[in-house]
C-alpha positions as CSV (number, residue, x, y, z in Angstrom):
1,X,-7.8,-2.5,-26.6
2,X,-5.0,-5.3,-26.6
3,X,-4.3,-6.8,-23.7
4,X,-0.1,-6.0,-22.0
5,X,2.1,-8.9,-22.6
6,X,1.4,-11.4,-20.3
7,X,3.8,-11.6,-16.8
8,X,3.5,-15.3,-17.2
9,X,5.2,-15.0,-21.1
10,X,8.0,-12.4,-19.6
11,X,9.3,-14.7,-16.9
12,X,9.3,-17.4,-19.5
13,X,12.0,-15.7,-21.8
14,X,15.8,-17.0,-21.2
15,X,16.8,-13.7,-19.4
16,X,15.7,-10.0,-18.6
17,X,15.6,-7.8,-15.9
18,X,13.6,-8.5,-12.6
19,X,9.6,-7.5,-12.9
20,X,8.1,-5.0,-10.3
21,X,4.8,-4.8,-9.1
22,X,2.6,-3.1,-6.5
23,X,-0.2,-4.0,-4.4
24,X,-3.1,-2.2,-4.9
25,X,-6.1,-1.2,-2.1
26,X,-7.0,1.6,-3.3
27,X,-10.2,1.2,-4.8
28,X,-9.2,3.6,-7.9
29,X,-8.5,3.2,-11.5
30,X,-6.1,6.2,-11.2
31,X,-4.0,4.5,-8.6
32,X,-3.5,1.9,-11.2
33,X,-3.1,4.5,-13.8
34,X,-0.4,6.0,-11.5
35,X,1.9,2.8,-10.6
36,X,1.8,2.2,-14.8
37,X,3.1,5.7,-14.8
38,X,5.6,5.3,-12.1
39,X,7.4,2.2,-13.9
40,X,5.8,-0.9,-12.6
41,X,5.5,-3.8,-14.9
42,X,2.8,-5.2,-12.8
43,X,0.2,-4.5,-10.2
44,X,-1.9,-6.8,-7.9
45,X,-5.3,-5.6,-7.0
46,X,-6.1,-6.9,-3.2
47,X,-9.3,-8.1,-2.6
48,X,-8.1,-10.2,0.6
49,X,-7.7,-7.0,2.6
50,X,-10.2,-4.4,0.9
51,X,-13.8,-4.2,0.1
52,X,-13.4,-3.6,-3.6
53,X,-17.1,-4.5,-5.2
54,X,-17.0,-5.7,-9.3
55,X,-17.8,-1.8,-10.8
56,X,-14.7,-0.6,-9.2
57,X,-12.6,-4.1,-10.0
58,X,-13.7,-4.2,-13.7
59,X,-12.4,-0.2,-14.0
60,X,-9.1,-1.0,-12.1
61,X,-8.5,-4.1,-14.7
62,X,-9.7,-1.8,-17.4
63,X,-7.3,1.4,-16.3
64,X,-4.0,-2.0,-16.3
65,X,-4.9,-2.8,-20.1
66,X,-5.4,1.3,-21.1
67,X,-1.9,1.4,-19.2
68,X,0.1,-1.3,-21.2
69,X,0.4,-2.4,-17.7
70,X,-0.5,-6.8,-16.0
71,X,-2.8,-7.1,-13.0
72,X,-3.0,-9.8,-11.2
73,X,-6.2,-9.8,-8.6
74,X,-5.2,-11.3,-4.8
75,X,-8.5,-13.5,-4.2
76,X,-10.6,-13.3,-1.0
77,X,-12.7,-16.8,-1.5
78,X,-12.2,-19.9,-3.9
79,X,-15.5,-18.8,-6.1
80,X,-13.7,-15.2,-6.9
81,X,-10.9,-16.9,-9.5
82,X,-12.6,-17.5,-12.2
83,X,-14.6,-13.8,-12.0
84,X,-11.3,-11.9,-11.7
85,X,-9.9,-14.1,-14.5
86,X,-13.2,-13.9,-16.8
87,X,-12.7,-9.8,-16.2
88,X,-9.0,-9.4,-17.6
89,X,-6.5,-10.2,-14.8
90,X,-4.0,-12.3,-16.2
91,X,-3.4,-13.9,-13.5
92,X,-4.5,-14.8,-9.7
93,X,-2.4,-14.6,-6.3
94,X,-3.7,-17.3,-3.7
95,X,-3.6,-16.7,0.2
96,X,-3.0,-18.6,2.7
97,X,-2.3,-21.8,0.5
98,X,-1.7,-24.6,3.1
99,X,-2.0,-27.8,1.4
100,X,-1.7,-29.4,-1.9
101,X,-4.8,-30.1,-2.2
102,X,-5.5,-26.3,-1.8
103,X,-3.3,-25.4,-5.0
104,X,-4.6,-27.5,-6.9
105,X,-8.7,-26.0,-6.3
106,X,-7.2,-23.0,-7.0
107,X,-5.4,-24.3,-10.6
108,X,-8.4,-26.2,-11.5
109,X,-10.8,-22.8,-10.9
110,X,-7.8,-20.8,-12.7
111,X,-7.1,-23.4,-16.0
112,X,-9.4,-24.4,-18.9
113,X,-9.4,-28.5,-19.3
114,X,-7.5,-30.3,-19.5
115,X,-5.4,-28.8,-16.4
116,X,-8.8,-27.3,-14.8
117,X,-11.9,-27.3,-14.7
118,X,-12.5,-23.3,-15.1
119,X,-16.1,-22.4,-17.4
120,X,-15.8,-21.3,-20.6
121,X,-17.2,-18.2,-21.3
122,X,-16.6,-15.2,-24.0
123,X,-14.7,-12.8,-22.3
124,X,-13.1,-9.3,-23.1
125,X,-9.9,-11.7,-23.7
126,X,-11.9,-12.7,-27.2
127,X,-14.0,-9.5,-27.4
128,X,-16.7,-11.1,-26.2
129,X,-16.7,-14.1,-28.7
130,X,-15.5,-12.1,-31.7
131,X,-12.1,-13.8,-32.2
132,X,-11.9,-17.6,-32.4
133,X,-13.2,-18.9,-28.7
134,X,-11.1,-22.2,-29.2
135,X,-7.7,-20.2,-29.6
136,X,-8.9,-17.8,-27.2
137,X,-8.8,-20.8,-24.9
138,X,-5.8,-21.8,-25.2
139,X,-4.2,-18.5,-25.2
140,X,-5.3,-18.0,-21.6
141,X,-3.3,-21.6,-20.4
142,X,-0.7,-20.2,-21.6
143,X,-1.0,-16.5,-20.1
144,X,-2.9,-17.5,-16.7
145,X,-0.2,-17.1,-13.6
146,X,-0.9,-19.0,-10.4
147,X,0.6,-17.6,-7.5
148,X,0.5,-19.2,-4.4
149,X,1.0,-17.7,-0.8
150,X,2.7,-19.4,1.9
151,X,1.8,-17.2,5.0
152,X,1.6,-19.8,7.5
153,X,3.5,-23.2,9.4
154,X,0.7,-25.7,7.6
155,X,2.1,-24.3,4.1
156,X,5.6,-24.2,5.4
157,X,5.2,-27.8,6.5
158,X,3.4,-28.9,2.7
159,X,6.1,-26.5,1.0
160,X,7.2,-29.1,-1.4
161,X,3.9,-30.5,-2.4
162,X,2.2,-27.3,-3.1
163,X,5.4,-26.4,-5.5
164,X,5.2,-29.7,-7.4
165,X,1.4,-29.3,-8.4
166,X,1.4,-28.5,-11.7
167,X,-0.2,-25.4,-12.9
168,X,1.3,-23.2,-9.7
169,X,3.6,-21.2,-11.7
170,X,4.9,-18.7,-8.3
171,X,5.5,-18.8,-4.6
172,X,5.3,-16.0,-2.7
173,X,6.3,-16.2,1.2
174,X,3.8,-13.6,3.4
175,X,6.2,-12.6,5.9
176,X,3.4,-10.4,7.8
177,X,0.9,-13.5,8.5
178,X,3.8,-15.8,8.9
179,X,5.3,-14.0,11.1
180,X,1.9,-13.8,13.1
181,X,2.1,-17.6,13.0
182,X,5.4,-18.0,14.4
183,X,5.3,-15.9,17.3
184,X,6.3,-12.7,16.5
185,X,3.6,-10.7,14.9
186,X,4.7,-7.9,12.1
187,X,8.7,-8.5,12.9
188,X,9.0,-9.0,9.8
189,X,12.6,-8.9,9.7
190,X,13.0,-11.6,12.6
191,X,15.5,-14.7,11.9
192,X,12.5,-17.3,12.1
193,X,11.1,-15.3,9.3
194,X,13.6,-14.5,7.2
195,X,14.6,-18.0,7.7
196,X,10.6,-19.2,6.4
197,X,11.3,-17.4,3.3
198,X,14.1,-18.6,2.4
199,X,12.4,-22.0,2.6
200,X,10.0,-20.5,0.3
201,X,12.4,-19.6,-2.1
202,X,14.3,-22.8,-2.0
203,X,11.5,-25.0,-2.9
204,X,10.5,-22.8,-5.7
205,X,14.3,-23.4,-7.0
206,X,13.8,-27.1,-6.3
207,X,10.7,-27.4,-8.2
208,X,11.4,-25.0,-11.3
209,X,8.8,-22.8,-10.0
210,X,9.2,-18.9,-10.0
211,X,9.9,-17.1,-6.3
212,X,8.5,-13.9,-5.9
213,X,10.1,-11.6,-3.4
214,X,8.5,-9.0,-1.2
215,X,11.3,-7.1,0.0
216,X,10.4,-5.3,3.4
217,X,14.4,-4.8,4.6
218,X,17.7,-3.5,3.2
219,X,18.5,-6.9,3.7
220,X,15.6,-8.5,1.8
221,X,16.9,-6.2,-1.6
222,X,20.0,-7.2,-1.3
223,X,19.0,-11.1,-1.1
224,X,17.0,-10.5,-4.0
225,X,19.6,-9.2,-6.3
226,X,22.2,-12.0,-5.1
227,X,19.7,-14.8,-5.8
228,X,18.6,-13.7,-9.1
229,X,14.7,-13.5,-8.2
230,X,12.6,-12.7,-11.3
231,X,9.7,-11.4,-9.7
232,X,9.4,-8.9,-6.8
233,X,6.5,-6.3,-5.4
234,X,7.5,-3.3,-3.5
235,X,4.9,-2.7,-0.9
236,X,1.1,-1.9,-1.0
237,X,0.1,1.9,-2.6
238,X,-1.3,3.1,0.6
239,X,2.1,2.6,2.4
240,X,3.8,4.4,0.1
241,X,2.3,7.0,-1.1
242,X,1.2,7.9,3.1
243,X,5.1,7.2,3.7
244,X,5.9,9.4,0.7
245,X,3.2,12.6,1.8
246,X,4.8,11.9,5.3
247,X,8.7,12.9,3.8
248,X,7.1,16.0,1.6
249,X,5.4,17.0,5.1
250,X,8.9,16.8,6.9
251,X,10.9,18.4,4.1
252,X,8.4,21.5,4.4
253,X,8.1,21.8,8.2
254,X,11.3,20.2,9.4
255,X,10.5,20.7,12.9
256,X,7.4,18.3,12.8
257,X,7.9,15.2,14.5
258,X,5.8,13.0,12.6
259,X,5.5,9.8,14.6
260,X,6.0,6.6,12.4
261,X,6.9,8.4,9.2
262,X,9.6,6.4,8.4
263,X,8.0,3.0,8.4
């Protein structure tokens, strides 16, 4: 089974339309199956928030590649990188990432030396040791995406330094924890927030790193489009597809008042 073309290669090419991905916490491989079908170039499997064991994991990553579709895995703990990696995600997405020192652990566990020190091992990326180990090696450098999350003051405050470490290739702003952090938990559309992201996104421009969007707001969609962002995901599974039963609910029995439907 060959593995999608790699996120990390797609944002590399000179120009081309914006790449969309989920979050995934459904612990299904057809959920992953179904946001391939729906369109999406790309879907992050959350193990921050869920408690998704390895069986279930290794089926997701394996229903991505049967798909033609990335996954990226969103790590709970340091020690899970180089699992999720050695299992067929191309890439990792890094919570809570509040210092330099933090991104560059998490490059190190992510990157083969020279850039890290991440085992070697013969993985499904070589069949298992069948191709050429050596090229296989240095075909995951150049595939592996780094994403780092800035969800809270401490990374706001080390913005800059976390974007020059090399081998972070994306910031992402977590406008749910940071807006925990500054006050005003889950206003997610609240000026200090908007205001953090765009901090976010301005360092990535400063540093030639990649800023991914996660739009939550009319507003935040049509920032995106004005800046030019490359990279965006759309919401977690279970908030849409509840959100989307919800409207096929009210457009049967119009006079249910279905409380929170609409968010």
């Amino acid at each position: 089974m060959s593995a999608p073309q790699s996120i990390k290669a797609r944002l590399q090419q000179a120009a081309g339309r914006p790449l969309y991905g989920l979050f995934c916490s459904t612990p299904a491989p057809l959920m992953v199956e179904l946001i391939a079908a729906a369109g999406y170039d790309f879907v992050v499997i959350d193990l921050e928030h869920t408690l998704l064991d390895g069986a279930a994991l290794t089926a997701m990553l394996l229903a991505a590649r049967a798909s033609g579709m990335a996954a990226l895995v969103r790590t709970a703990a340091p020690f899970q990188i180089v699992q999720v990696l050695d299992a067929g995600a191309q890439g990792v997405v890094i919570p809570r990432v509040r210092s330099a020192a933090a991104a560059r652990e998490a490059v190190s566990a992510a990157h083969h030396a020279p850039l890290g020190q991440r085992g070697l091992n013969a993985t499904c990326a070589s069949r298992f040791g069948r191709d050429d180990l050596a090229r296989a090696v240095g075909r995951a450098g150049a595939d592996t995406l780094v994403v780092a999350m800035i969800e809270d003051r401490a990374g706001l405050d080390a913005l800059d330094a976390i974007a020059a470490v090399d081998g972070v290739d994306v910031l992402l702003g977590g406008a749910a924890d940071l807006s925990q952090d500054l006050g005003v938990p889950w206003q997610t559309g609240h000026a200090d927030v908007r205001a953090a992201i765009a901090r976010v996104a301005a360092a990535a421009r400063r540093h030639g790193k990649v800023f991914c969007a996660l739009p939550r707001h009319p507003d935040d969609i049509a920032d995106m489009h004005r800046t030019g962002v490359r990279l965006a995901i759309a919401g977690d599974d279970r908030g849409i597809a509840r959100r989307a039963m919800a409207a096929q609910l009210q457009a049967l029995s119009p006079e249910l008042e279905l409380e929170g439907a609409a968010r």
